[in-house]
N, C-alpha and C positions, 0 to 999 in steps of 0.2 A: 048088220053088215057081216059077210060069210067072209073074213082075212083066210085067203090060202097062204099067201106071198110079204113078206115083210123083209127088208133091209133098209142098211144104212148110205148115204149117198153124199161124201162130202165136197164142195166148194170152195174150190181156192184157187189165188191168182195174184197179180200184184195189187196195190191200194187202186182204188176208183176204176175197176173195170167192169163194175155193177154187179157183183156177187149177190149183195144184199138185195137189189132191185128184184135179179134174178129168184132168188129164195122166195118173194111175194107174192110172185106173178107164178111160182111153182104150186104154192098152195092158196093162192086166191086172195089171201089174205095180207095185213100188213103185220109182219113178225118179225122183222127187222127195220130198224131205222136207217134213214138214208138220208144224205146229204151228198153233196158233192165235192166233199172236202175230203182227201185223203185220211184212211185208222180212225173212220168213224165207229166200224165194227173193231169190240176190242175181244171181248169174249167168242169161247163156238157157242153158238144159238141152232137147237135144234130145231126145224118146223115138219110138221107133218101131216101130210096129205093120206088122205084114206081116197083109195079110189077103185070101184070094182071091188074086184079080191083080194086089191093088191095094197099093202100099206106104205108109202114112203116116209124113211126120214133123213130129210136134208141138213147137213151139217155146213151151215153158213160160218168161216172162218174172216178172222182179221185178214188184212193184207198184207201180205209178205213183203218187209222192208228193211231198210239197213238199220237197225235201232240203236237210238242215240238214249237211251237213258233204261231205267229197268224195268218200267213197264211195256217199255218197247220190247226186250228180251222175252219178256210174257207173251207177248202178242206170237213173235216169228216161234217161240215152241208150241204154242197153242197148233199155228197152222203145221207146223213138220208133226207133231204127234196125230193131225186129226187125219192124217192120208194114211196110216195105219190102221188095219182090220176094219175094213170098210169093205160093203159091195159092190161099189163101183165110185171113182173119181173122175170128177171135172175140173179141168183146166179148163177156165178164164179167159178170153186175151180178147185184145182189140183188132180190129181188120187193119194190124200194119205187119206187114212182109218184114219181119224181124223180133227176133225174139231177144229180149232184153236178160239181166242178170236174175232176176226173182225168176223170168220164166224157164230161163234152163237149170236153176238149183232146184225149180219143183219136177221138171219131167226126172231131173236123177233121180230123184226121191222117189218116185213115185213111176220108176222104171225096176225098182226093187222090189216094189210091190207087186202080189196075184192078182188084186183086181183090176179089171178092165179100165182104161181110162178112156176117156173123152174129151176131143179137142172142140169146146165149144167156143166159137168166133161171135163176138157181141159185139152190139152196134150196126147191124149191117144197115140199118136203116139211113147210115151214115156214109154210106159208099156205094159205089159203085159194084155191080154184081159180080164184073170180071177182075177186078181186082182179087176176090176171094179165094180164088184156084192159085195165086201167087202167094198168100199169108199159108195154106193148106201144105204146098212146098214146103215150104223152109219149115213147119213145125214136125212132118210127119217125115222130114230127114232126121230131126233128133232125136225123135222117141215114138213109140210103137202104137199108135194108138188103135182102138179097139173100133173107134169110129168118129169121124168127123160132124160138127151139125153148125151151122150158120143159123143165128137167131138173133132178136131182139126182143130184150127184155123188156124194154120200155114201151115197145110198142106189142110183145105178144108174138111176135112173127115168129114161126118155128118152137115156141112152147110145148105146144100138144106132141107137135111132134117126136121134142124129144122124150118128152115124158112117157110114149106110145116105144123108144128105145128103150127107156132106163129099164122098164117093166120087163122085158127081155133077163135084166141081170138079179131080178131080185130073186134070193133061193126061197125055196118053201119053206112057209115059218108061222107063227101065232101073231096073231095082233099086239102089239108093242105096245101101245097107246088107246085111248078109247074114241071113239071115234068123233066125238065134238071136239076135240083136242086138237089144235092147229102149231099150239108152242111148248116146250117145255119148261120156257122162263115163267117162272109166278108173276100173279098180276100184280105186285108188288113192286118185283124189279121190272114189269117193262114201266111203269108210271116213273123211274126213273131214268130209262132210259128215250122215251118220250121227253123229258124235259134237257135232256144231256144234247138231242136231236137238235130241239129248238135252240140250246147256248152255239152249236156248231153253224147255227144258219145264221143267228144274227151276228154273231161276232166276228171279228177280225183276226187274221195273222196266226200267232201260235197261242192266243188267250184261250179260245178254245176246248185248245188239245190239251191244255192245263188244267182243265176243272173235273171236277167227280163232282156226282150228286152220291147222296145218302137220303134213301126213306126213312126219318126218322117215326111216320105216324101213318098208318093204312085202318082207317076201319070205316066199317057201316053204320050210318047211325037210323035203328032200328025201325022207328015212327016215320021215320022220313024217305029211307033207301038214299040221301046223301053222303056220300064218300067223302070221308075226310080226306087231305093226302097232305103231308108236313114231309118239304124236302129242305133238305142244305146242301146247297153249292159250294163245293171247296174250289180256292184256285190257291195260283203259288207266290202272287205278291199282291202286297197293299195295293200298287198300282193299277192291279188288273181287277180287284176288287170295286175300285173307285169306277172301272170302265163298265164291269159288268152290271151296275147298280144305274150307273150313267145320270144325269143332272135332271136333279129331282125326282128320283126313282125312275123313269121312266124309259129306261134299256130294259129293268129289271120286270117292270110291268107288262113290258112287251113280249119279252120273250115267257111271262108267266101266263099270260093269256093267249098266247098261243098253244101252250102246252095244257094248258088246262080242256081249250075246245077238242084236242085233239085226244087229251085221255077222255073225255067225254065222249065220243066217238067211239072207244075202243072197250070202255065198259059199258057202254048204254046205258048210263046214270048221270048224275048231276054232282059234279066234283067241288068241293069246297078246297081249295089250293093256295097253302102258305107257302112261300120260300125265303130261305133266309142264307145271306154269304160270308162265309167264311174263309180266313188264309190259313192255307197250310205249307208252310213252303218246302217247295222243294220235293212233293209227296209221291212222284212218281219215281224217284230215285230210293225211295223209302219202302223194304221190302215190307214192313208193320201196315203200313198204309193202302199199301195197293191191298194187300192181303184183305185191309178192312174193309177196303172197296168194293170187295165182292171179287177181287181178279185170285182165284185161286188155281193150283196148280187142275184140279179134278174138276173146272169146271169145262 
């Protein structure tokens, strides 16, 4: 593959307007986990599409939100540092004619910024078309945007298209990445974050938003091409321990079997999958902890 053109492209918006969806269906692939539970993306997670001559790398962010604890404060600097020296940003939003508080703290931000931004409206699959010239109003009175695009990410609608814009803002540059390369996370931490996916879908409430996995054991076993993968579930009380394990193992089973068929999907191997749960309480108010968790400042 001949890269003339490479840059950086990040995503940001408030929690649940499909960032992450979006990041998947950019590069084809699944390289972000999704649920439909608000700060399921805590980390930036790069994906990258190689296409033509042109290379992109999308920077899929958390959701900008009021943070209640200090992994939360991780997350809302994650997104305010990632709309810095970028080639071009998108803004998020859903098709409602009003712009909330996360969406006007990021067009400031990101009206200081040189590069171009983009008002991309998601969901349209979900409205009505003339509705859409009303959301476009009220956004592109706040701030300047370089171009507007109506899409759906779940459904594809408008993808190519925008994709056939971004390519417009990327400068000349070398290939960043190698071309089978679609993530920058190691396959280590997504088999983590695959299992993190699955505790968000089955469980309830804020139990959740409470738990970190830790890979303690990733290898190949030689003879076999079977993948080990040993994780541990932290959460933050006895009580939600008890939930996540559920009567007679069987929450825990659940949600390990689901994560297991789905890291098997994502390596195209045959996963041997332990998990085991732990309390830590209190851990995301714990700068030692988060830190251990992989939530670093340079990630």
């Amino acid at each position: 593959m001949n890269i003339k053109k490479s840059g950086f492209i990040t995503l940001c918006g408030r929690p649940n307007v499909g960032k992450s969806t979006l990041t998947n269906a950019l590069v084809g692939e699944k390289v972000a986990i999704v649920t439909n539970k608000p700060q399921t993306t805590r980390n930036r997670i790069c994906a990258i599409l190689s296409r033509g001559e042109s290379q992109f790398v999308f920077v899929d962010t958390p959701g900008l939100h009021k943070a209640k604890n200090r992994l939360g404060d991780y997350m809302v600097n994650v997104v305010q540092e990632s709309v810095s020296d970028v080639d071009a940003i998108l803004l998020l939003v859903e098709p409602i004619p009003n712009a909330g508080e996360p969406e006007r703290q990021l067009m400031e931000r990101i009206s200081r910024q040189k590069a171009p931004a983009v008002l991309v409206i998601n969901k349209i699959d979900t409205v009505e078309k003339e509705k859409l010239l009303e959301v476009i109003g009220v956004y592109s009175a706040l701030c300047d945007f370089a171009a507007v695009m109506p899409i759906s990410a779940r459904t594809g609608e408008g993808v190519e298209e925008l994709l056939d814009l971004l390519d417009g803002y990327l400068p000349e540059g070398p290939q960043l990445f190698p071309d089978d390369m679609v993530s920058d996370q190691p396959e280590r931490a997504m088999m983590g974050e695959i299992l993190r996916e699955k505790l968000l879908l089955c469980l309830d409430k804020e139990i959740p938003h409470g738990t970190a996995v830790e890979v303690t054991k990733f290898s190949e076993r030689v003879e076999s091409g079977v993948i080990d993968v040993e994780c541990t579930i932290y959460c933050e009380k006895n009580s939600h321990k008890g939930i996540i394990i559920g009567k007679g193992g069987a929450m825990l089973k659940k949600i390990s079997t689901l994560a297991r068929q789905e890291m098997e999907r994502f390596m195209g191997a045959k996963i041997f999958l332990t998990t085991w749960v732990k309390v830590k309480e209190n851990w995301r108010d714990n700068p030692g902890a988060i830190s251990n968790f992989g939530y670093h400042k340079d990630n």
